[in-house]
ZADO-1210 file (C-alpha; in nm, 4 decimals, padded with zeros to 6 digits):
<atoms>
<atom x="-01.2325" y="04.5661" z="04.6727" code="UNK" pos="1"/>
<atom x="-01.1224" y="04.2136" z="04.5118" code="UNK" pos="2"/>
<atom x="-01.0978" y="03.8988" z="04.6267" code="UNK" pos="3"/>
<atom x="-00.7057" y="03.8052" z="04.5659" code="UNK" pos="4"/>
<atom x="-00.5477" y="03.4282" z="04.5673" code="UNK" pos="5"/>
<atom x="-00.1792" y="03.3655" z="04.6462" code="UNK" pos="6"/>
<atom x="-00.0374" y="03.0903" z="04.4909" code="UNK" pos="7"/>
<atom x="00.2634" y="03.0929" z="04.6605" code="UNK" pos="8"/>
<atom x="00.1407" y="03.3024" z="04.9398" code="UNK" pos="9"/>
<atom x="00.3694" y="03.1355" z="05.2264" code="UNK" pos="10"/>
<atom x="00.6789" y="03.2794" z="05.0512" code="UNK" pos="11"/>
<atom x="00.8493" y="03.6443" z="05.1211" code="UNK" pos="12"/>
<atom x="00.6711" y="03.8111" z="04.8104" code="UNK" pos="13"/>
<atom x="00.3164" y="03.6865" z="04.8724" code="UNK" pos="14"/>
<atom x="00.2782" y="03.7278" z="05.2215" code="UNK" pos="15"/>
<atom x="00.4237" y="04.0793" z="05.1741" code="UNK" pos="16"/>
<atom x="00.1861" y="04.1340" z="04.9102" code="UNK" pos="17"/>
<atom x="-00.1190" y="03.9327" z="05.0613" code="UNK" pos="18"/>
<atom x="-00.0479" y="04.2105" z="05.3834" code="UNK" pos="19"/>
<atom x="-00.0580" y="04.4844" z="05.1673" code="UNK" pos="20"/>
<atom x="-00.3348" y="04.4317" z="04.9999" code="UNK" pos="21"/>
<atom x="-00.5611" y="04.3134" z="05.3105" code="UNK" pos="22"/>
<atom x="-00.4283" y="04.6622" z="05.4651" code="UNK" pos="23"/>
<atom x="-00.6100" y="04.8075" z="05.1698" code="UNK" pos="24"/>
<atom x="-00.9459" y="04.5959" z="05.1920" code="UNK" pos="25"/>
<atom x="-00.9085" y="04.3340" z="04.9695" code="UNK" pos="26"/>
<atom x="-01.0204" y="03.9699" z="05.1309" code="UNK" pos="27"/>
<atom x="-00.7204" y="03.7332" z="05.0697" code="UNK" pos="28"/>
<atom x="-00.6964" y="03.3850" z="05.0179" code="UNK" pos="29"/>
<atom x="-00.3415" y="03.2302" z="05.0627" code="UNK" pos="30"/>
<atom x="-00.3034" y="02.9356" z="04.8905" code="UNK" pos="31"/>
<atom x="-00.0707" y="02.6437" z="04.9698" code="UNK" pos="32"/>
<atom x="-00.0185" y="02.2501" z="04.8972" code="UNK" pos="33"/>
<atom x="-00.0123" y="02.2195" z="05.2702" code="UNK" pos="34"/>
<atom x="-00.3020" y="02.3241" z="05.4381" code="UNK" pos="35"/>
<atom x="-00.1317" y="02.3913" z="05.7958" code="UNK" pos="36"/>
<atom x="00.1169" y="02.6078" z="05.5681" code="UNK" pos="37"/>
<atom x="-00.1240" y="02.7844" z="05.4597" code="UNK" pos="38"/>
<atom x="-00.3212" y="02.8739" z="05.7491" code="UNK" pos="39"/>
<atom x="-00.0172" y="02.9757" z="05.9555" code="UNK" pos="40"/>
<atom x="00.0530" y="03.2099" z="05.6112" code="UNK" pos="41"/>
<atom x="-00.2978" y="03.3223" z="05.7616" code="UNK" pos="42"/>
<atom x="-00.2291" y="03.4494" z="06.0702" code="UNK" pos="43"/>
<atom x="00.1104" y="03.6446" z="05.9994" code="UNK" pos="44"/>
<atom x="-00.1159" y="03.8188" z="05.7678" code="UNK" pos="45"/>
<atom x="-00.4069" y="03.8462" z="06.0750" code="UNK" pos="46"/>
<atom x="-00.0717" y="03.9590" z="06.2967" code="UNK" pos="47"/>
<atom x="00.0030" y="04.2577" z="06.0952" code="UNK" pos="48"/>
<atom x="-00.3251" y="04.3395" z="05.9804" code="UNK" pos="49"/>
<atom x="-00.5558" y="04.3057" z="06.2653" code="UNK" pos="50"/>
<atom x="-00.8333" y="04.4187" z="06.0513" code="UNK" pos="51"/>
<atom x="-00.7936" y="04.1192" z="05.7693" code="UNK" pos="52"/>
<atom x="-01.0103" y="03.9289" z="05.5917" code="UNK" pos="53"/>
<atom x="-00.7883" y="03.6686" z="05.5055" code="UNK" pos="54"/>
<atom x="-00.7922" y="03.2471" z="05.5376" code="UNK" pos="55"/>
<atom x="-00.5435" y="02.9766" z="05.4327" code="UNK" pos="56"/>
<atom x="-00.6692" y="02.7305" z="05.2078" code="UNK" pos="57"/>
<atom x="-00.4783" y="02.4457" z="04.9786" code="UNK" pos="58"/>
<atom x="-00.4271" y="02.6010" z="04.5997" code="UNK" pos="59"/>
<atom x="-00.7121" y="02.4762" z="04.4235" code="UNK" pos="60"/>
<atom x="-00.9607" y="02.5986" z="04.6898" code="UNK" pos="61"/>
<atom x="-00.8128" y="02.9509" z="04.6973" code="UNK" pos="62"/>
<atom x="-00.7670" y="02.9622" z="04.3483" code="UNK" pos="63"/>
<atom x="-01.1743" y="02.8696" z="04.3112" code="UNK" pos="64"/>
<atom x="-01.2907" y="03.1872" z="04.5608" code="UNK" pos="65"/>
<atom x="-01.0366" y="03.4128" z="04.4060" code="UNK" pos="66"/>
<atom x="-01.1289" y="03.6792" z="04.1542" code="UNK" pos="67"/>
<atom x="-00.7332" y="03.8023" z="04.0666" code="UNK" pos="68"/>
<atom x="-00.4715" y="03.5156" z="04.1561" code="UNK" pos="69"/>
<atom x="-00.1156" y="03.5759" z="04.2165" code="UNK" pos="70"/>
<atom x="00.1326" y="03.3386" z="04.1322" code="UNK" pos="71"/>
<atom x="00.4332" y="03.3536" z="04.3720" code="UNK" pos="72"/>
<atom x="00.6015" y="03.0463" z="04.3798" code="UNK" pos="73"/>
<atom x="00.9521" y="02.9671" z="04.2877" code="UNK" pos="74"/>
<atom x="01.0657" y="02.9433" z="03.9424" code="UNK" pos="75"/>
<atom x="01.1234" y="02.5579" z="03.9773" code="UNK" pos="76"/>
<atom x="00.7649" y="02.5455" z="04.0634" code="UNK" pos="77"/>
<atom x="00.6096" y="02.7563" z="03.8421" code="UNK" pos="78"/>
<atom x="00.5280" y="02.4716" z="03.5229" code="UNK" pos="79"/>
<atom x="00.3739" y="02.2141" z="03.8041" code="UNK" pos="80"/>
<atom x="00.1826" y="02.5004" z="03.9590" code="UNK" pos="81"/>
<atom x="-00.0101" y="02.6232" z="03.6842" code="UNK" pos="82"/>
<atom x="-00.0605" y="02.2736" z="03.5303" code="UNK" pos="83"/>
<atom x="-00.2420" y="02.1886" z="03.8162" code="UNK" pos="84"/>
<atom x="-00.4388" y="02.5056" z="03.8469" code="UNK" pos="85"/>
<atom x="-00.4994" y="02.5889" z="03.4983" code="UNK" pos="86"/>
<atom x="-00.8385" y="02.4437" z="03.5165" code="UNK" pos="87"/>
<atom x="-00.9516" y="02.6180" z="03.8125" code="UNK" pos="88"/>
<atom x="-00.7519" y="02.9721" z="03.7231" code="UNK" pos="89"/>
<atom x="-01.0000" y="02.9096" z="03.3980" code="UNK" pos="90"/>
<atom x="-01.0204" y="03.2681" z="03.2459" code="UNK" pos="91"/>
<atom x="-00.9412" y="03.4724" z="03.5531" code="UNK" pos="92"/>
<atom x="-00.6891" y="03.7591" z="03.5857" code="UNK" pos="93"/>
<atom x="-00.3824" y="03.5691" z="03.6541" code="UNK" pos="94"/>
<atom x="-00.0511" y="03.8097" z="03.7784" code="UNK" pos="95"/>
<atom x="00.2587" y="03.6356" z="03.7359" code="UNK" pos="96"/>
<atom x="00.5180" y="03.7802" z="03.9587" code="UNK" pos="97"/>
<atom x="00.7816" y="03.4785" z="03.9037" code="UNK" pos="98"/>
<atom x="01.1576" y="03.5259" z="03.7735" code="UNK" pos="99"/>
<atom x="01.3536" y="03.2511" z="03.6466" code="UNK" pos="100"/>
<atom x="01.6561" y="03.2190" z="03.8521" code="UNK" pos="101"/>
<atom x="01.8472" y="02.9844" z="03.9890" code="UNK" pos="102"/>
<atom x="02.1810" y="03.0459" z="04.2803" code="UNK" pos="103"/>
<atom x="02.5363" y="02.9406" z="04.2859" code="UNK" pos="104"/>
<atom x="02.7830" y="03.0044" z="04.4630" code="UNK" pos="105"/>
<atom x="02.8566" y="03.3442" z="04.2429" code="UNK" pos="106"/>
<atom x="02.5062" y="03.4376" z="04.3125" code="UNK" pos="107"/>
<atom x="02.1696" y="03.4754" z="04.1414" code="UNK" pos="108"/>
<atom x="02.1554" y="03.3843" z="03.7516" code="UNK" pos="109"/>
<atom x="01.8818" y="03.4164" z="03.5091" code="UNK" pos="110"/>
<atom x="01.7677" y="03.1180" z="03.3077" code="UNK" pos="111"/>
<atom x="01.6445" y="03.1276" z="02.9811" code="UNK" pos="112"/>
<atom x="01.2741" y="03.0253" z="02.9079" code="UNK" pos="113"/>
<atom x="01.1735" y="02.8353" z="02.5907" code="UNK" pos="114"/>
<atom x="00.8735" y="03.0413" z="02.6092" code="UNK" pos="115"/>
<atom x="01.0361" y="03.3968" z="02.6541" code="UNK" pos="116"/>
<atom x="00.9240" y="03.4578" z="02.9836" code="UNK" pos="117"/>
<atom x="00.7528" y="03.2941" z="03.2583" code="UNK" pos="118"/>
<atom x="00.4617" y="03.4704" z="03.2225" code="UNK" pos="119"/>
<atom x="00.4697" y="03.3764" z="02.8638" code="UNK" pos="120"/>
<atom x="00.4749" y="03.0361" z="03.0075" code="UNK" pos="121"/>
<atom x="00.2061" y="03.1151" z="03.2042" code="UNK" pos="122"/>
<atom x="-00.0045" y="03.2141" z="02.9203" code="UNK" pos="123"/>
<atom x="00.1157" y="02.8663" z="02.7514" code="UNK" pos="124"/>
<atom x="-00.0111" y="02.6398" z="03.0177" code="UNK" pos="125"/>
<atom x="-00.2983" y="02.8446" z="03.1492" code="UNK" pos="126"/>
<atom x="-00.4799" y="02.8888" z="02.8099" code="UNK" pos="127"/>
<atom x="-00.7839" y="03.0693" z="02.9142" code="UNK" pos="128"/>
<atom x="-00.6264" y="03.2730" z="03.2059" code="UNK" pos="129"/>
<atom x="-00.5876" y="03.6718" z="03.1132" code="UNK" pos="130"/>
<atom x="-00.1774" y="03.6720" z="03.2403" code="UNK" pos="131"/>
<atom x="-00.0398" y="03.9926" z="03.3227" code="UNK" pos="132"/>
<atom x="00.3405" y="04.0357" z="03.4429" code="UNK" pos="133"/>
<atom x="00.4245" y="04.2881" z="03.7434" code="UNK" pos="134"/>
<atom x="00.5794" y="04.3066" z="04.0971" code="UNK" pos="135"/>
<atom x="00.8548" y="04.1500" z="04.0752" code="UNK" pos="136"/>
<atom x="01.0546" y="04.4531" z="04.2130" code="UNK" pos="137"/>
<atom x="00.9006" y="04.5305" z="04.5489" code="UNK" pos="138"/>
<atom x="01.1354" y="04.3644" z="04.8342" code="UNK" pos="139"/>
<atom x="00.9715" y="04.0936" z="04.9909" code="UNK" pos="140"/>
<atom x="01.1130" y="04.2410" z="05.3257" code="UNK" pos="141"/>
<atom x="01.0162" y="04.5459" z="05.3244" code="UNK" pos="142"/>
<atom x="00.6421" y="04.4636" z="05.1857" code="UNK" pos="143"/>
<atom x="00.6042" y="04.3088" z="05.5128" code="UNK" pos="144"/>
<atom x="00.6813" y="04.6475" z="05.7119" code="UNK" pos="145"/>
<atom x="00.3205" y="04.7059" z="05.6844" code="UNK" pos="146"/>
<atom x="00.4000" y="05.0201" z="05.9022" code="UNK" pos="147"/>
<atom x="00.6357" y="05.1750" z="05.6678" code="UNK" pos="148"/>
<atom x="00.5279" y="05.3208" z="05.2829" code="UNK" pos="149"/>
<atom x="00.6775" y="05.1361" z="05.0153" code="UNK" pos="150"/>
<atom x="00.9001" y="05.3383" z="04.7359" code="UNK" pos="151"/>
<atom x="00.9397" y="05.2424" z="04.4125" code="UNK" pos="152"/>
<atom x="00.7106" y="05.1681" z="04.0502" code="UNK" pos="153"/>
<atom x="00.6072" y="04.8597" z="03.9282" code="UNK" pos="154"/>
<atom x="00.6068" y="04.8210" z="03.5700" code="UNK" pos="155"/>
<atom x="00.3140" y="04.6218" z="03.4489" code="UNK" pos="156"/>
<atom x="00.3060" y="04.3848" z="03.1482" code="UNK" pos="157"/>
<atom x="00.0080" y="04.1937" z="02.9398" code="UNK" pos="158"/>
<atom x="-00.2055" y="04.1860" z="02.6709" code="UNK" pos="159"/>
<atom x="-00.5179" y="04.2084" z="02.7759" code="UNK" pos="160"/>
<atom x="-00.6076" y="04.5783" z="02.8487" code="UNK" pos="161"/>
<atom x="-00.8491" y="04.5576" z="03.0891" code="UNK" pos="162"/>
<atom x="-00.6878" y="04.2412" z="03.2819" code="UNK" pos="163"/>
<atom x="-00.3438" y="04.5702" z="03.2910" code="UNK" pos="164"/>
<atom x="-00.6059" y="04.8016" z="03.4172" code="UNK" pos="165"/>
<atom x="-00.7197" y="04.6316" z="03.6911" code="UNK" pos="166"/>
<atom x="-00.3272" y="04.5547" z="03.8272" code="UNK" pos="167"/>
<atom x="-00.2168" y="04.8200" z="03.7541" code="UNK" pos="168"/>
<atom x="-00.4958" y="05.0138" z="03.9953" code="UNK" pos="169"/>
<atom x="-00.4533" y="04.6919" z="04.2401" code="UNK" pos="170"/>
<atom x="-00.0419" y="04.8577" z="04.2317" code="UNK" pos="171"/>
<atom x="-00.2070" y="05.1733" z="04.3288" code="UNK" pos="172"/>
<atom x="-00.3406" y="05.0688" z="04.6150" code="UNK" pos="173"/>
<atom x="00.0371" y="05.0398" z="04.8139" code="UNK" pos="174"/>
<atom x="00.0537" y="05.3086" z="04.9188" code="UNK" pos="175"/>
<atom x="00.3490" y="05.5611" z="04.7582" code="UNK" pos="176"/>
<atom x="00.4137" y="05.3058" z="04.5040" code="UNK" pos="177"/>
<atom x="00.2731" y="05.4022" z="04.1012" code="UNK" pos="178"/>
<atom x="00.2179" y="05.1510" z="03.8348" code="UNK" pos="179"/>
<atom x="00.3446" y="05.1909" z="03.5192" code="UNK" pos="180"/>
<atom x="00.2540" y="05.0315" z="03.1787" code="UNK" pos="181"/>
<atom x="00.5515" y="04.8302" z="03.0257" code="UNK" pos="182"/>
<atom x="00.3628" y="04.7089" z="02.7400" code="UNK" pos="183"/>
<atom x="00.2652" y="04.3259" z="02.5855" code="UNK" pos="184"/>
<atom x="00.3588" y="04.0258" z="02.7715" code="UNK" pos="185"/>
<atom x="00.6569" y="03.9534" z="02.5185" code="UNK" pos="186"/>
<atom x="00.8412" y="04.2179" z="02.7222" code="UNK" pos="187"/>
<atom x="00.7820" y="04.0326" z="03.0775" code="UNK" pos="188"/>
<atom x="01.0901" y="03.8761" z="03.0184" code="UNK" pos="189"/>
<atom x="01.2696" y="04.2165" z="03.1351" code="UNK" pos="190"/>
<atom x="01.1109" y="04.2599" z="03.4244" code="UNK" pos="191"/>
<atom x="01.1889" y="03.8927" z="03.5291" code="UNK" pos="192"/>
<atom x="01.5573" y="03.9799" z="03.4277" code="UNK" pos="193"/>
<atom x="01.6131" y="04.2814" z="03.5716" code="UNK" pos="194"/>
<atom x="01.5041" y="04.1061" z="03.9028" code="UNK" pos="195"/>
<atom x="01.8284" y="03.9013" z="03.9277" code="UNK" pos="196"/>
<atom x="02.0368" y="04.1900" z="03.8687" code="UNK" pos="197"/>
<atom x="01.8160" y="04.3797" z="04.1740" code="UNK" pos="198"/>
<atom x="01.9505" y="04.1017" z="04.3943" code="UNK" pos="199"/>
<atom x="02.3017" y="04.1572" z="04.3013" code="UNK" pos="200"/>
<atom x="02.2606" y="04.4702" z="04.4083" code="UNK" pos="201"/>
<atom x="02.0910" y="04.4106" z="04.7182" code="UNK" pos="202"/>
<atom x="02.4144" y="04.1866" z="04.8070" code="UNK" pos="203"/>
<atom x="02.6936" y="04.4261" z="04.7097" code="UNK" pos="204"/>
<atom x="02.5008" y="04.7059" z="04.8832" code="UNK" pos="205"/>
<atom x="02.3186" y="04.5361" z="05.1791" code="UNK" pos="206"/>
<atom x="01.9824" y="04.7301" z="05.0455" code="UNK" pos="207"/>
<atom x="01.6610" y="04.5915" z="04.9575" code="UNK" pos="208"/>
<atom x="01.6779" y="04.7724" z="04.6068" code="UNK" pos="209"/>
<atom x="01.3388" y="04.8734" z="04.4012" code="UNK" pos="210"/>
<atom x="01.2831" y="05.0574" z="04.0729" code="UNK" pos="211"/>
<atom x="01.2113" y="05.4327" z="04.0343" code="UNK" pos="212"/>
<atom x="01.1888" y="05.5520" z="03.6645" code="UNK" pos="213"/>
<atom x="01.2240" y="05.8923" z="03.6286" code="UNK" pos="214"/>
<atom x="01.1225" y="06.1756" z="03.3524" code="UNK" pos="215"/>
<atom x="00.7709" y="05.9848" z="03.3668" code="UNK" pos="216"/>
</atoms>
């Protein structure tokens, strides 16, 4: 069992994942920039899971007793985020689960990165941090349905093996749901992609879409 930090943690995506992962053991630690954000974060989690170990704290604190932080914060966010944290993320396993998107009024469009990806921008600002790329296609909305087994892979990028390892048997631990290995970081920028046209999708079909790759 790990100690995991949300960065981002008040959001859709990590609260989902902060309840799935305290249904499998793990202590949690959601961060926020407002404590009382945080701690209400918290107690959802405590709601679902009666069982949790989990506490709100502000970033920087949950960042400091996390072993694995997840950074789930909008894309707009993202630079601010880690230039603030870098110090404190320091050379911890860092999972990036951001996509670069912004909405109009036709719906959900990438953006390009000068970096490639943001996980690639991840790696750029948080120097020492070993950044791996994954989960960015598990519905928010259904993560939270603690009840119900998720479906779907999650395709897991970085380059540092053992930093992929350790995600990709944190993936594991959803039930129903397998990790797969996508490779370097360089090819995060698909996954982050691919995410926009999953919410297209999700619109035209009223779903919450996920990813199944077959033949594997």
């Amino acid at each position: 069992m790990a100690k995991i930090a949300f960065i981002g943690g008040t959001g859709p995506e990590g609260l989902g994942l902060a309840m799935r992962f305290a249904k499998s053991g793990n202590e949690i630690c959601i961060g926020s920039r407002v404590l009382e954000r945080a701690q209400e974060a918290a107690a959802k989690v405590k709601e679902k899971v009666p069982q949790a170990r989990v506490q709100g704290w502000l970033n920087a604190e949950a960042v400091e007793k996390g072993e694995v932080v997840f950074l789930t914060v909008p894309y707009d966010a993202h630079k601010d985020t880690l230039e603030a944290l870098a110090e404190a993320i320091g050379d911890k396993v860092l999972v990036d689960v951001v996509a670069p998107m912004v909405f109009d009024r036709d719906g959900p469009k990438a953006i390009a990165v000068e970096e490639g990806s943001a996980a690639q921008q991840a790696r750029a600002v948080a120097r020492r941090a070993k950044v791996v790329s994954a989960f960015h296609h598990l519905d928010g909305t259904d993560l939270q349905k603690i009840e119900k087994p998720m479906q779907g892979d999650v395709i897991v990028c970085g380059d540092h093996k053992a930093a992929k390892k350790r995600v990709m048997a944190l993936v594991e631990e959803i039930e129903y749901v397998r990790a797969l290995d996508g490779g370097g970081l360089a090819n995060s920028r698909y996954l982050e992609e691919w995410t926009v046209m999953l919410l297209h999708l999700n619109h035209t079909y009223k779903a919450h879409s996920g990813v199944r790759i077959v033949g594997v």
